[in-house]
Backbone bond lengths (Angstrom), bond angles and torsions (degrees), N, CA, C in turn:
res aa  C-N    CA-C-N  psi(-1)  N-CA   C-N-CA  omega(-1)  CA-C   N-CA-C  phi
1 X - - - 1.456 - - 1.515 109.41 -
2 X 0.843 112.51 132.75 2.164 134.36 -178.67 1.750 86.82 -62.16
3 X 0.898 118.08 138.14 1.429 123.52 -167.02 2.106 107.13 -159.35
4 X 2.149 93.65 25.58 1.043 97.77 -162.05 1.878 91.63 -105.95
5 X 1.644 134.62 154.79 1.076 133.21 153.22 1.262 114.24 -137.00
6 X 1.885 94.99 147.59 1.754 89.68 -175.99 1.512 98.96 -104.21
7 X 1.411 107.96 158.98 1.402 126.75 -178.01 1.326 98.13 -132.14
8 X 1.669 106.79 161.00 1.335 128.28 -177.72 1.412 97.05 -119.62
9 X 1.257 127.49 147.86 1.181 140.04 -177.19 1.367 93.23 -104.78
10 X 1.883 101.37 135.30 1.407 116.38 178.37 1.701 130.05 -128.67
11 X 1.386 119.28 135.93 1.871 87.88 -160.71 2.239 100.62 -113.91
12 X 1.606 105.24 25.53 1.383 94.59 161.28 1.508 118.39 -126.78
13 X 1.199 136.18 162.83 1.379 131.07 -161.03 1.987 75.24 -138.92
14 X 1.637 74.44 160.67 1.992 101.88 173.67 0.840 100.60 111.73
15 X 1.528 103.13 168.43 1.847 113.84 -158.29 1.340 87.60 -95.40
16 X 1.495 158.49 22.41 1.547 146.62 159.51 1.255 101.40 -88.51
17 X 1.755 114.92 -28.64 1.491 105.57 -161.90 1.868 88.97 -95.33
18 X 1.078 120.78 -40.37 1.442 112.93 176.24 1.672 117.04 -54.62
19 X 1.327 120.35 -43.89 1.199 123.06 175.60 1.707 95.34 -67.42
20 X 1.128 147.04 -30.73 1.287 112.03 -177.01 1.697 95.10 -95.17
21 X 0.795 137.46 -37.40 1.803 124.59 177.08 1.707 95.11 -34.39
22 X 1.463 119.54 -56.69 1.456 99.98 -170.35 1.413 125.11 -70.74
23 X 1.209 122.42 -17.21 1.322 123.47 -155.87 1.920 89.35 -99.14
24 X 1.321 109.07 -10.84 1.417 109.58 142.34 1.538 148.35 -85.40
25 X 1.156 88.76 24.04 1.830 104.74 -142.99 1.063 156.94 11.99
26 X 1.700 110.15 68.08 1.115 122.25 153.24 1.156 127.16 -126.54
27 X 1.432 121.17 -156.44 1.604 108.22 -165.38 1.148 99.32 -140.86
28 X 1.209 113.74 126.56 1.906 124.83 177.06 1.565 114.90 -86.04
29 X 1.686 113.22 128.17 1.132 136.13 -162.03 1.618 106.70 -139.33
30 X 1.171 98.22 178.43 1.924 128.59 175.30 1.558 114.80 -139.97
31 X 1.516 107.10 143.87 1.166 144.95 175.52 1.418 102.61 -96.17
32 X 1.598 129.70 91.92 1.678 100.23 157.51 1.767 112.60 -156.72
33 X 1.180 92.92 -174.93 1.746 91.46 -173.22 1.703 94.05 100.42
34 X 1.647 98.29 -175.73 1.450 122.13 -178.83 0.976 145.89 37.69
35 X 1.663 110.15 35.83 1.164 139.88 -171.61 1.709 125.87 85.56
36 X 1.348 106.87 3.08 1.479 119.81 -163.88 1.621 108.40 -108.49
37 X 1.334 100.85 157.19 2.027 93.46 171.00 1.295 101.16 -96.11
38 X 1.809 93.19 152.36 1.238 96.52 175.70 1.524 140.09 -96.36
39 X 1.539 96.09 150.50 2.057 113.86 -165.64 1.130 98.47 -90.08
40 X 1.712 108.11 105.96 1.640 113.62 145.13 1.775 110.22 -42.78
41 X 0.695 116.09 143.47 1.969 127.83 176.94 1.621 121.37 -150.71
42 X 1.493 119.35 167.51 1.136 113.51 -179.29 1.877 92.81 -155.61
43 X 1.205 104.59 179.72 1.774 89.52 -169.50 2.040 79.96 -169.87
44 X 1.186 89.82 168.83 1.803 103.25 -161.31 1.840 74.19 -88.85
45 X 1.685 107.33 135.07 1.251 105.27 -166.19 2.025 98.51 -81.00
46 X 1.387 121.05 -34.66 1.118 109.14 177.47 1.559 134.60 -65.06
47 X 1.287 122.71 -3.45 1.247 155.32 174.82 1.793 99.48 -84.93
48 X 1.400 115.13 -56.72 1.752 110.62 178.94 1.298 99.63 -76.76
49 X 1.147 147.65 -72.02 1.569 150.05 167.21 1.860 105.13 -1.53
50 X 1.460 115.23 -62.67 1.510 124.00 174.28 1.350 95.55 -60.55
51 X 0.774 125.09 -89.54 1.699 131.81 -147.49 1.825 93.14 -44.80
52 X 1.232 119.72 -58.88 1.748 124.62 -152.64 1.232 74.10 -78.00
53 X 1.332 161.65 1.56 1.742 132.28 170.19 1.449 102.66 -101.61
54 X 1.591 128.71 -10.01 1.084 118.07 -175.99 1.223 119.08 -111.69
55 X 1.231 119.74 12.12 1.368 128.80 -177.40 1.749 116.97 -132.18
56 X 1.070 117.49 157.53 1.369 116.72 -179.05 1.443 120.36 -87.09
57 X 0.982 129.84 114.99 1.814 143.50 -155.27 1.355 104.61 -75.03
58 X 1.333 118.90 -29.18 1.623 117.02 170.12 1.457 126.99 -67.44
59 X 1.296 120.72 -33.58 1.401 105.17 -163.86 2.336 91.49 -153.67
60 X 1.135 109.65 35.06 1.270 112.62 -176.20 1.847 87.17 -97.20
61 X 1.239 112.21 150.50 1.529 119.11 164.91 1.481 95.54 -127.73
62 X 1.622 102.42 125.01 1.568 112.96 165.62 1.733 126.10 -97.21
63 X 0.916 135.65 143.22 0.870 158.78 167.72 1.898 103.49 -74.12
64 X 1.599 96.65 92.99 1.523 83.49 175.34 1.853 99.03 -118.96
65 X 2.026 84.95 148.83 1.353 84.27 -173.61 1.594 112.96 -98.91
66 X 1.044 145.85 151.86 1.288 146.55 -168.51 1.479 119.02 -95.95
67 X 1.380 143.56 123.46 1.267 122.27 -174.42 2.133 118.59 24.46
68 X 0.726 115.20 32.98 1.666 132.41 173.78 1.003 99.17 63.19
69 X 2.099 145.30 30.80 1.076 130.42 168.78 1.184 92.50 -112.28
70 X 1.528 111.55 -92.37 1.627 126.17 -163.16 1.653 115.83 -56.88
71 X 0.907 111.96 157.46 1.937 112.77 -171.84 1.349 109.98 -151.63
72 X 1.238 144.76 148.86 1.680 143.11 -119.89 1.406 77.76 175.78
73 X 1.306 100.67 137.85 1.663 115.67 164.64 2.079 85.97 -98.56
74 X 1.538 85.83 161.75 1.741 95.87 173.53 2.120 86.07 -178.73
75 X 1.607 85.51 172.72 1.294 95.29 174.62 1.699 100.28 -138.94
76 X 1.248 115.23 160.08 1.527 126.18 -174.35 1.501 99.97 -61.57
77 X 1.351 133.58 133.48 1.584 157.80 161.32 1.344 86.47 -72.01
78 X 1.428 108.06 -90.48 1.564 126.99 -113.59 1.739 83.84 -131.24
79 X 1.126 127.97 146.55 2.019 118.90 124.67 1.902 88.76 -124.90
80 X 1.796 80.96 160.74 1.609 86.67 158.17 1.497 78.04 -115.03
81 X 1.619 96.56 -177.27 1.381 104.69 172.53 1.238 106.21 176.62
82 X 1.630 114.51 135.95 1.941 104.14 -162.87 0.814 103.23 -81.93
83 X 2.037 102.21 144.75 1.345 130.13 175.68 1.708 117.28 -35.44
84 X 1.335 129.75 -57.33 1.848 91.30 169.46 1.456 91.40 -148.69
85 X 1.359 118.41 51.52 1.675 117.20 131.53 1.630 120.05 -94.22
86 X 0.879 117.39 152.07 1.779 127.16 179.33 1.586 92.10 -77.71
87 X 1.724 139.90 63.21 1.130 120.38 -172.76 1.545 86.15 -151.13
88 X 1.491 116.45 129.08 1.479 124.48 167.50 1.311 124.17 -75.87
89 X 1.158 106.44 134.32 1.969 89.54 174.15 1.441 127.93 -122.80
90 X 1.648 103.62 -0.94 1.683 125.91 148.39 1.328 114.37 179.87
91 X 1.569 93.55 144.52 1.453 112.08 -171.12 2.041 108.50 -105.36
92 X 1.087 127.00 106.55 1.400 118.00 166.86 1.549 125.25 -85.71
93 X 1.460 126.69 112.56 1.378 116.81 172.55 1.364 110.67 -91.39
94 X 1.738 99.93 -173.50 1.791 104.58 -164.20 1.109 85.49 -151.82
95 X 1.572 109.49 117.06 1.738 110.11 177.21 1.507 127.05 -81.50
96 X 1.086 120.87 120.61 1.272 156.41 -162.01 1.902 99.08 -70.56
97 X 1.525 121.08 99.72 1.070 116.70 -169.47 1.715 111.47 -102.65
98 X 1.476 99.61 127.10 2.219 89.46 -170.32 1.290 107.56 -52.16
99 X 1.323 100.09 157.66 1.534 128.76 177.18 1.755 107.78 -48.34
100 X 1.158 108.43 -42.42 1.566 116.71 -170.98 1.475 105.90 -90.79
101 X 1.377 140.92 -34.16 1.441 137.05 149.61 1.042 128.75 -29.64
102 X 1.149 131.36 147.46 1.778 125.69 158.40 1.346 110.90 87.66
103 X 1.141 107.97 174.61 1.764 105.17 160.71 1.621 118.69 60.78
104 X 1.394 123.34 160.13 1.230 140.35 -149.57 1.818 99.78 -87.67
105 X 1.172 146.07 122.42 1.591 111.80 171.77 1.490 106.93 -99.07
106 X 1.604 110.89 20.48 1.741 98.05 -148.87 1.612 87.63 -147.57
């Protein structure tokens, strides 16, 4: 299973700029954790809607792609998502740091 999503990198935060990302359809999110700063983002919301219903939110690692260059493993934090429309209204990831990175080897 493709377990890949693209994101757009975004540089305003607040609920005016989130309410208009959706009413464009997409869905405003975060990049953070694992030693990295964190990426405001936004992603075509019907594209996250598929993927987050077909996969398991606990222990799936995605492959997100960044403006279609750079790509970051992470796994799902957080979604909100309204009470009983099929419509997201933010997604938080948690970056996923390799096995061989980080940490002491000695």
């Amino acid at each position: 299973m493709e377990t890949k999503l693209n994101l757009e990198t975004r540089k305003e935060a607040g609920k005016g700029v989130a309410r208009q990302l959706r009413r464009a359809g997409r869905v405003p999110g975060v990049i953070y954790g694992g030693g990295g700063d964190t990426v405001l983002v936004s992603m075509k919301a019907r594209e996250a809607v598929n993927l987050l219903q077909s996969i398991s939110l606990d222990d799936t690692v995605l492959t997100l792609s960044l403006d279609g260059s750079a790509s970051e493993k992470a796994v799902v934090q957080d979604v909100q998502a309204h009470p009983y429309r099929t419509e997201l209204l933010h997604v938080d990831f948690l970056r996923v740091q390799d096995a061989g990175s980080g940490g002491d080897n000695g």
